[in-house]
N, C-alpha and C positions, 0 to 999 in steps of 0.2 A: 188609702192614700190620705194625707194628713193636709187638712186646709185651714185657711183661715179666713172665716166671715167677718168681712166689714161693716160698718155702716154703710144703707141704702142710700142713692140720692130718689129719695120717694117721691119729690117735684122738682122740677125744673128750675134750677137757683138755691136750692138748699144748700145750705152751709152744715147745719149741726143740726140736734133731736136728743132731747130726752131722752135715755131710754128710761120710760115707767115704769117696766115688769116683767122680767125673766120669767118665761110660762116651761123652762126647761132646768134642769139640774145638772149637774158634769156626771158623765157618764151613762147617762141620758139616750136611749137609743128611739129616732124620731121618722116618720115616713116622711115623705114628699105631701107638702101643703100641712101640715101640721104647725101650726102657730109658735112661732118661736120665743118671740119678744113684742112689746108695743111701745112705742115712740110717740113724742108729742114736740108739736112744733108749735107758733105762735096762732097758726092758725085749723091744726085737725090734730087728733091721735089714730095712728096706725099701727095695724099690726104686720108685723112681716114673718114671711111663712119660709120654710123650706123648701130647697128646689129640688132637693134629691133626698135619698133614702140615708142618715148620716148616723151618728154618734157623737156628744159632745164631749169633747174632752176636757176644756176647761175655761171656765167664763173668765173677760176679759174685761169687763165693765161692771161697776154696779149701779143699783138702781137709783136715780137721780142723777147721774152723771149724766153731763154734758158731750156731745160724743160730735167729733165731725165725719164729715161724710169723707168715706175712704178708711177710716181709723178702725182697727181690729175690735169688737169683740166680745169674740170666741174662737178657739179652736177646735178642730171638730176631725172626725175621719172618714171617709166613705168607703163604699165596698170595692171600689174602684182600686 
């Protein structure tokens, strides 16, 4: 099944993040808790992991962009 990952709202009031560092490539096949990307806000960087067992299919942001929360990306597929 074909998804699309958003930006997190990682704290409570976030607006936008970073994102600092694609730790995956398009077509990219990734388990569940595997580090995907890390984000930085004015006050921490995080990383955010996967929640399921996916495949990337094609990145949707690059690094240095400004991303709001809600806003695509990547697209991805799961086994599902």
């Amino acid at each position: 099944m074909k998804i699309t990952v958003t930006m997190p709202e990682l704290k409570k009031g976030m607006t936008s993040a970073v994102l600092c560092r694609w730790n995956v490539e398009e077509g990219q096949k990734v388990k569940k808790g595997f580090e995907l990307f890390e984000t930085e806000t004015e006050k921490a960087v995080s990383a955010v992991e996967a929640e399921e067992d996916l495949t990337v299919v094609r990145l949707l942001a690059d690094e240095g962009d400004e991303v709001a929360v809600g806003a695509p990306l990547f697209e991805a597929e799961t086994a599902e």
